[in-house]
C-alpha positions in Angstrom: 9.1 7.6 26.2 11.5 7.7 23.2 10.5 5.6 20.0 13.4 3.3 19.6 14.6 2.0 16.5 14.9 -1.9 16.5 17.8 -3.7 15.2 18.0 -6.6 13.5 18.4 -9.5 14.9 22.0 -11.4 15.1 22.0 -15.0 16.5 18.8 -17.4 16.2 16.3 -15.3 15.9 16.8 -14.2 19.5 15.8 -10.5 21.2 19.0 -8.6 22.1 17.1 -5.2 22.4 17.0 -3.6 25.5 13.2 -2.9 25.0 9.9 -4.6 25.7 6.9 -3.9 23.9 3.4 -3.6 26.2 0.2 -2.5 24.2 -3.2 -2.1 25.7 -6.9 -1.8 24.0 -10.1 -0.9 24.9 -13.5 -0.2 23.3 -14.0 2.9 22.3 -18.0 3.2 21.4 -18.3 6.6 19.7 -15.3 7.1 18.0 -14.5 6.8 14.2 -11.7 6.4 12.3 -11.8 9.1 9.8 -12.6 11.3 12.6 -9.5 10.0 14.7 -7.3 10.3 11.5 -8.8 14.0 11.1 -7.6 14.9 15.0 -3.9 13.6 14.1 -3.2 16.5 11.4 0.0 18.1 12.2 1.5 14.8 13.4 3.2 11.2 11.9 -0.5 9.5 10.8 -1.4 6.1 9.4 -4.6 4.4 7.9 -5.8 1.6 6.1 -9.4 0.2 4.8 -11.5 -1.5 3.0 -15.1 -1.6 3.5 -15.0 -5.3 2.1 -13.1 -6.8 4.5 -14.9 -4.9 7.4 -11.4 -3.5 8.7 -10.2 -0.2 8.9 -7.0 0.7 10.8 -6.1 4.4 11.4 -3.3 5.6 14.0 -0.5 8.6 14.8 2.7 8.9 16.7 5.4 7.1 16.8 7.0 4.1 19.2 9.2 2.4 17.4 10.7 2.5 13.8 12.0 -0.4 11.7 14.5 0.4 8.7 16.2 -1.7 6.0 18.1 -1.3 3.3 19.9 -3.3 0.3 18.8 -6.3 -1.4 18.6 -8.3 2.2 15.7 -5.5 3.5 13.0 -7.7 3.7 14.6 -10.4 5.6 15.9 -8.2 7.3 12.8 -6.5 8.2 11.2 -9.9 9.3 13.9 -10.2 11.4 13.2 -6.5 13.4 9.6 -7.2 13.6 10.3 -11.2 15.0 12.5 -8.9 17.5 10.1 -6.0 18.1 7.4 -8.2 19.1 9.1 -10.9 20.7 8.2 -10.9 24.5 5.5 -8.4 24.3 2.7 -7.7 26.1 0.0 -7.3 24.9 -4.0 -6.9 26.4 -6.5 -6.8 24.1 -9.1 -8.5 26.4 -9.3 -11.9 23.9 -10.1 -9.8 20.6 -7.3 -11.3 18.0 -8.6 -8.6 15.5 -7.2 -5.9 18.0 -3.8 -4.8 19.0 -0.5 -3.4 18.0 0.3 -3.1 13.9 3.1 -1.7 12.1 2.4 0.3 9.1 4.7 0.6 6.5 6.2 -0.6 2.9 9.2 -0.5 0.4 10.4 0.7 -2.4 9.9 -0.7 -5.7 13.4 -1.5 -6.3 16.6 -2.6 -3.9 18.8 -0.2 -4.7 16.5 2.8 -4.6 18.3 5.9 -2.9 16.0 8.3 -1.4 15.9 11.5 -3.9 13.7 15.0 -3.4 10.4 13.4 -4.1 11.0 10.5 -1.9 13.5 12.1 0.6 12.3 10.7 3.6 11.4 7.3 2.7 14.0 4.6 2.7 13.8 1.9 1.3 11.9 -0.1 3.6 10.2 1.8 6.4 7.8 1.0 9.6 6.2 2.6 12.0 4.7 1.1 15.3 2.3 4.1 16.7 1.8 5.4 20.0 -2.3 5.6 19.3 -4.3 3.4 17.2 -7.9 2.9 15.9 -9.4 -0.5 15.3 -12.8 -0.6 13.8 -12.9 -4.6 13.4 -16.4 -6.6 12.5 -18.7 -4.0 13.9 -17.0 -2.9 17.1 -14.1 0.0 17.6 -11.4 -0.5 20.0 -8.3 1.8 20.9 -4.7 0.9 21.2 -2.0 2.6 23.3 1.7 1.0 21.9 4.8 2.0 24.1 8.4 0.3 24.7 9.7 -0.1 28.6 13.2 -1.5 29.4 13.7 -5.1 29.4 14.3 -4.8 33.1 11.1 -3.0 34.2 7.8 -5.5 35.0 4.9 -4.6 32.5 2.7 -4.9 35.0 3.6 -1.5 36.6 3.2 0.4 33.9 -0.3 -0.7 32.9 -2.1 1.5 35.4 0.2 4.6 33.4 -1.0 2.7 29.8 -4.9 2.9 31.6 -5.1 6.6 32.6 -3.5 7.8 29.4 -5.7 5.9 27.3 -8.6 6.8 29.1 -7.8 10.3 28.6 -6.8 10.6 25.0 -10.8 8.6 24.6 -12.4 11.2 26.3 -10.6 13.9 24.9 -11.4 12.9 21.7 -14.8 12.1 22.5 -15.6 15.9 23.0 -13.2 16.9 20.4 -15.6 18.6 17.9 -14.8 16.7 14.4 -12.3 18.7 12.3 -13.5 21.0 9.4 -11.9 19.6 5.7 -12.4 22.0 3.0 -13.1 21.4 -0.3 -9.6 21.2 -1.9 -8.9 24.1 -4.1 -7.5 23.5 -7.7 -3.5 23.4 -8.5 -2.1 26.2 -9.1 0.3 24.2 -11.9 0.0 21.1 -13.2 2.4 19.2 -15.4 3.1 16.1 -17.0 7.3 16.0 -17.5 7.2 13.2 -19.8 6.1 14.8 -23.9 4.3 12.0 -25.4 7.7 11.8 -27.7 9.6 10.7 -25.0 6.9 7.8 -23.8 6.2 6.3 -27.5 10.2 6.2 -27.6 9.9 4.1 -24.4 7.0 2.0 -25.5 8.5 1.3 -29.1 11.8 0.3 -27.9 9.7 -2.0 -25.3 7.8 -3.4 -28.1 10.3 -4.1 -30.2 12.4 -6.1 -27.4 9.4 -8.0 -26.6 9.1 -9.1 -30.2 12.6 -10.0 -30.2 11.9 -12.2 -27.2 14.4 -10.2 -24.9 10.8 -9.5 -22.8 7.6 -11.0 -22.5 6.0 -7.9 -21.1 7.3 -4.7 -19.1 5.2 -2.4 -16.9 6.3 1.6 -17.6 5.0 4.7 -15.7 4.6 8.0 -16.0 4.6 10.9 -13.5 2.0 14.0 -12.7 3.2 16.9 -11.0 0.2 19.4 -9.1 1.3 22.5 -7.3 -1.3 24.4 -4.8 -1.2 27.4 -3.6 -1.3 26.5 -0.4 -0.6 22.9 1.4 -1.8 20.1 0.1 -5.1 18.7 2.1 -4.5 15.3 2.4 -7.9 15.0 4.6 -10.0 15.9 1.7 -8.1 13.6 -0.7 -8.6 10.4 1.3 -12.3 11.9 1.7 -12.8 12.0 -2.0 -11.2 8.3 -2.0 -13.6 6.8 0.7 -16.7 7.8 -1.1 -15.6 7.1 -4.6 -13.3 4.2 -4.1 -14.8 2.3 -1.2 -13.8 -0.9 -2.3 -10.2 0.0 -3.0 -7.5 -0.2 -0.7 -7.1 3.0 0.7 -3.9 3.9 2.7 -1.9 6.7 4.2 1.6 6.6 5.4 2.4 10.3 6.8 5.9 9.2 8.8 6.3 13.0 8.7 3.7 15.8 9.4 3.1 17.2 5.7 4.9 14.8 4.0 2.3 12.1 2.9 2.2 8.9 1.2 -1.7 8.2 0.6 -3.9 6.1 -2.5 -6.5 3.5 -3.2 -5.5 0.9 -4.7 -7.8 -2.0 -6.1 -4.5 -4.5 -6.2 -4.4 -6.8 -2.8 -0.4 -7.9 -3.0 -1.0 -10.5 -0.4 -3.0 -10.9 2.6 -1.9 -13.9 5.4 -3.8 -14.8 8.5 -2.3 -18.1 9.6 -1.9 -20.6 7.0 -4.2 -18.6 4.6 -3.2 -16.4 1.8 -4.4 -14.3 -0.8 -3.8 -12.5 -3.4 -4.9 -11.7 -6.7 -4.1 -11.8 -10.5 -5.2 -7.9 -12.2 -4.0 -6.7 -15.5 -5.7 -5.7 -18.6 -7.7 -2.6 -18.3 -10.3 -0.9 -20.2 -12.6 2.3 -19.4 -16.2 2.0 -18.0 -19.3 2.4 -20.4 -21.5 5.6 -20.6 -24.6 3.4 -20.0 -25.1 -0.4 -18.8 -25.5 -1.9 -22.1 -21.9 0.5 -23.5 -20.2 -1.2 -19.8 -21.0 -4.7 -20.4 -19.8 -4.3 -23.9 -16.3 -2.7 -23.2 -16.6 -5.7 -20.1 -17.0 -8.2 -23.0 -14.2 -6.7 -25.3 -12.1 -6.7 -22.3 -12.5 -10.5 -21.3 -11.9 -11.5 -25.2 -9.1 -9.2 -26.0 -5.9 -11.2 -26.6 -3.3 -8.4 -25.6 -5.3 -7.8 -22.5 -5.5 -11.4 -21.8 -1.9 -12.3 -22.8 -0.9 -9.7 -19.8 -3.5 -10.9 -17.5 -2.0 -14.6 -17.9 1.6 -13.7 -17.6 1.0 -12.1 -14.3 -1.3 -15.0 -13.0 1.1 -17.6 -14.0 3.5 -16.0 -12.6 2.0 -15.6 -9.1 1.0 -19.4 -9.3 5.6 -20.1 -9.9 6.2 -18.3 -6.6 3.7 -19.5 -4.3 3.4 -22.7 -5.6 6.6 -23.9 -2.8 5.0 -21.8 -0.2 1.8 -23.3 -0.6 0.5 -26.9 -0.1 -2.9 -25.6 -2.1 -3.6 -23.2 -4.2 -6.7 -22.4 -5.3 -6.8 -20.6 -9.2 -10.1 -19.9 -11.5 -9.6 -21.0 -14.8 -10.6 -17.5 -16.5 -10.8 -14.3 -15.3 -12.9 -12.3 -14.4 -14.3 -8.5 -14.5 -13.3 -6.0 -11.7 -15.3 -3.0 -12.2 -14.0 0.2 -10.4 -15.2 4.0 -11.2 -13.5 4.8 -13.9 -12.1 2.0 -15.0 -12.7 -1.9 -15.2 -9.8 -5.0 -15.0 -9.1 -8.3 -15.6 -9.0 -10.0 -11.9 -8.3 -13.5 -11.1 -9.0 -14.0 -7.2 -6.0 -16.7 -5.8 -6.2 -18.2 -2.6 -3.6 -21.1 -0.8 -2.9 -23.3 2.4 0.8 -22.0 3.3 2.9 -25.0 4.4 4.7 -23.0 6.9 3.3 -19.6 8.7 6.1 -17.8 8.9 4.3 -14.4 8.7 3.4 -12.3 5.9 6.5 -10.5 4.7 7.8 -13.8 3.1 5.2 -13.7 0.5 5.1 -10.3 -0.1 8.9 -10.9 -1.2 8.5 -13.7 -2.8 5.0 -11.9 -5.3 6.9 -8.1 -5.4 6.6 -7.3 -8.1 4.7 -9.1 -10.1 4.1 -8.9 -13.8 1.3 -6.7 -13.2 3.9 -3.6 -12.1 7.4 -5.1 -12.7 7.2 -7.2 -15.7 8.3 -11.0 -17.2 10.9 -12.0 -17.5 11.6 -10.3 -13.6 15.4 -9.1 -13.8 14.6 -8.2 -17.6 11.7 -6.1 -17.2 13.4 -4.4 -13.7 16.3 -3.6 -16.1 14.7 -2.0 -18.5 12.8 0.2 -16.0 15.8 1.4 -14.7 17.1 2.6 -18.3 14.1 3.6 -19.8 11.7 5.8 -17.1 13.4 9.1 -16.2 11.2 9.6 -12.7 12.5 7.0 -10.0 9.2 5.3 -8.4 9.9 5.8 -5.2 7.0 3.6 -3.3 4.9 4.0 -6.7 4.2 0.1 -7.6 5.7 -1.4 -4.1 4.1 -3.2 -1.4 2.9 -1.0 1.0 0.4 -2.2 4.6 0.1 -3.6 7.9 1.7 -6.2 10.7 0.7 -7.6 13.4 1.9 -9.1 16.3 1.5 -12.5 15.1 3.2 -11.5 12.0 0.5 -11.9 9.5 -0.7 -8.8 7.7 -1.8 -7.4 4.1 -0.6 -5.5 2.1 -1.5 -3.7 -1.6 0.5 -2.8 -4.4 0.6 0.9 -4.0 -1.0 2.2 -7.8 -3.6 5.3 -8.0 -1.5 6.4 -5.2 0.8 10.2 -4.7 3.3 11.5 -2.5 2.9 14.7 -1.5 5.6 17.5 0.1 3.5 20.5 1.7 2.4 22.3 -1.2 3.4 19.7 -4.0 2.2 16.5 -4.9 3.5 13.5 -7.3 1.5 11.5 -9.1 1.9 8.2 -10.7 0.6 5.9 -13.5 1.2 3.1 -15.3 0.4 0.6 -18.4 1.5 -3.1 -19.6 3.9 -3.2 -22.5 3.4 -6.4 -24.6 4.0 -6.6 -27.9 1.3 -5.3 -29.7 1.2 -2.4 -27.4 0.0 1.1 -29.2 1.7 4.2 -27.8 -0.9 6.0 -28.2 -3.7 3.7 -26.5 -1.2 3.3 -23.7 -0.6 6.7 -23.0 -4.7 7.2 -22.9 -4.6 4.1 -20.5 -2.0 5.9 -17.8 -4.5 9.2 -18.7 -7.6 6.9 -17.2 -5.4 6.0 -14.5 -4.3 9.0 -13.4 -8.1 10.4 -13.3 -8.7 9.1 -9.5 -6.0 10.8 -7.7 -6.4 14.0 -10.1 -10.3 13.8 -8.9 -9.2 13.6 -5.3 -7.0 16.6 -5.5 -9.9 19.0 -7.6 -8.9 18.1 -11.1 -12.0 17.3 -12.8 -11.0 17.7 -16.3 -7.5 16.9 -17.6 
């Protein structure tokens, strides 16, 4: 079967593909996902986790693909996943947890045009896969996604669905587990941005934000790693489990080799039903050598007025757009600490009643991107991104995540992430310009932030 790529829709929201969806699951005791992921090398792969909401999500091939560009992509892409799933079938023996999910994301701007970094990614891209891992409140179940004419009866190809997912669980079951080296050290790495260039950047923001033309702009900077050989992604997301287990960790590999992958500790949105959540987190400050050195940096963190200032701005601002999508929304007065590794945040947990469930890509239009990547005022601080950072970001700072068939999903804000091109791999970090900003301190700040993904690919010192 051919993996069909879905057109928006035209007229009331109404299917005019010529395909059907049908998805089947079944337990699969025995299996794990990072071992499932590990088996997919050397095809189009997909994961997401977060030991703290007690998902995971891993899958490869491909059935269908959803596309959108321009700045109508993410109706646009509401529209091809209403259509894609419209009709389906799907038999997941009662578990709402389990089933078909697209993986995907955008680009941090409309207009971005896909360059050599980012060649392959538009700017908004999903993938449903053929085979999928759901590891789901303590059980594991797998997922076999294909597309049959709208003319054909379901029913006749589930016996077909059956045998070939019995087979690919059994095969994998005696599938010894994949070997993942230890990832050898770049043979290059660079930074392309001299610190000249970046307290240029950060004075000219500073100076606009004093004259009231900004309240706060987000800029980034870019790290470039070579290898000798290609890049092992396995290891990477290895390195990322164990140290960053409470991060969202993701990998969107639409083409063998060519590898979007992070873990990021910034939930964009999340919607099941009428629920959402997201969070407020900016303001950042390094972790202590000792308890008593943490709690004190924790401390100067919560009471610093520049990291506050940006905190609030981005808080406020998520409470302006969800405040019509939401009959309730629930906001802590303060913040609080988010310790991570290397590094500790501001975080202020939110959490609403949506007035109308209409799915989850709404919302993530509505919060991307929020102070916390973009800046305040929006169109201001997007502008000045544009002029000011010589590196287009790609996915760097975009939404990027899952959908289900009911149209709810989550979805993070895609920092401490890279993209990587067989040997090569692009890294990406950022800092909040308000302003009393310090060059220097922020160019230390994009330094810390840079430290997990360095880690991750053998960098231990930088």
């Amino acid at each position: 079967m051919t993996a069909p790529t879905f057109e928006p829709l035209d007229v009331d929201d109404q299917p005019d593909s010529q395909c059907q969806l049908v998805s089947y699951s079944r337990p699969c005791p025995g299996l794990s996902v990072s071992g499932f992921l590990k088996h997919a090398q050397g095809v189009e792969r997909f994961y997401w986790e977060c030991q703290h909401d007690h998902l995971a999500l891993a899958a490869f091939g491909v059935t269908a693909e959803l596309t959108a560009w321009g700045e109508d992509r993410f109706q646009t892409i509401h529209k091809s996943t209403k259509q894609l799933f419209a009709g389906a079938t799907i038999i997941n023996h009662g578990n709402s947890g389990v089933g078909p999910r697209l993986f995907g994301g955008f680009s941090f701007t409309n207009d971005f045009v896909p360059d050599n970094t980012w060649s392959i990614y538009t700017p908004t891209y999903f993938v449903l896969p053929h085979y999928q891992i759901t590891q789901f409140n303590g059980e594991t179940w797998l997922t076999i996604n294909a597309t049959l004419q709208r003319d054909e009866n379901p029913d006749d190809a589930l016996p077909q669905l059956r045998e070939a997912l019995d087979s690919r669980y059994n095969m994998l079951l005696r599938a010894d587990l994949p070997n993942v080296p230890a990832h050898g050290k770049p043979v290059d790495v660079k930074y392309p941005m001299p610190y000249e260039t970046w307290e240029r950047i950060i004075i000219d923001a500073t100076t606009r934000v004093k004259a009231r033309e900004l309240d706060k702009v987000v800029l980034s900077r870019v790290c470039e790693l070579r290898f000798a050989e290609r890049v092992n992604v396995n290891s990477a997301l290895d390195y990322l489990s164990e140290k960053y287990a409470d991060c969202y960790r993701f990998l969107f590999e639409p083409r063998p080799y060519h590898a979007f992958y992070g873990a990021t500790p910034e939930l964009l949105a999340k919607v099941d039903g009428h629920t959402v959540e997201t969070m407020g987190l900016a303001g950042s400050i390094r972790r202590g050598a000792n308890p008593q050195d943490d709690q004190n940096l924790a401390d100067h963190l919560l009471h610093d007025p520049k990291e506050r200032l940006e905190h609030a701005l981005v808080v406020q601002a998520i409470r302006e757009k969800l405040s019509h999508l939401t009959d309730d929304l629930t906001i802590p007065d303060a913040p609080q600490v988010y310790r991570l590794s290397n590094i500790q945040h501001l975080y202020t947990p939110i959490k609403g009643h949506l007035k109308h469930n209409d799915g989850i890509l709404p919302i993530v239009e509505a919060l991307h991107p929020t102070p916390a990547l973009g800046g305040a005022p929006r169109d201001r601080a997007m502008d000045f991104i544009r002029q000011a950072e010589p590196v287009p970001r790609g996915w760097y700072a975009a939404p990027v995540g899952w959908i289900d068939s009911r149209l709810d999903g989550m979805f993070g804000v895609a920092i401490r992430s890279a993209v990587s091109e067989d040997r090569r791999v692009w890294l990406y970090a950022g800092a909040g310009i308000v302003g009393d900003s310090i060059p220097q301190k922020e160019w230390d700040e994009t330094a810390l932030k840079f430290k997990p993904m360095l880690n991750a690919h053998g960098i231990q010192e930088f």
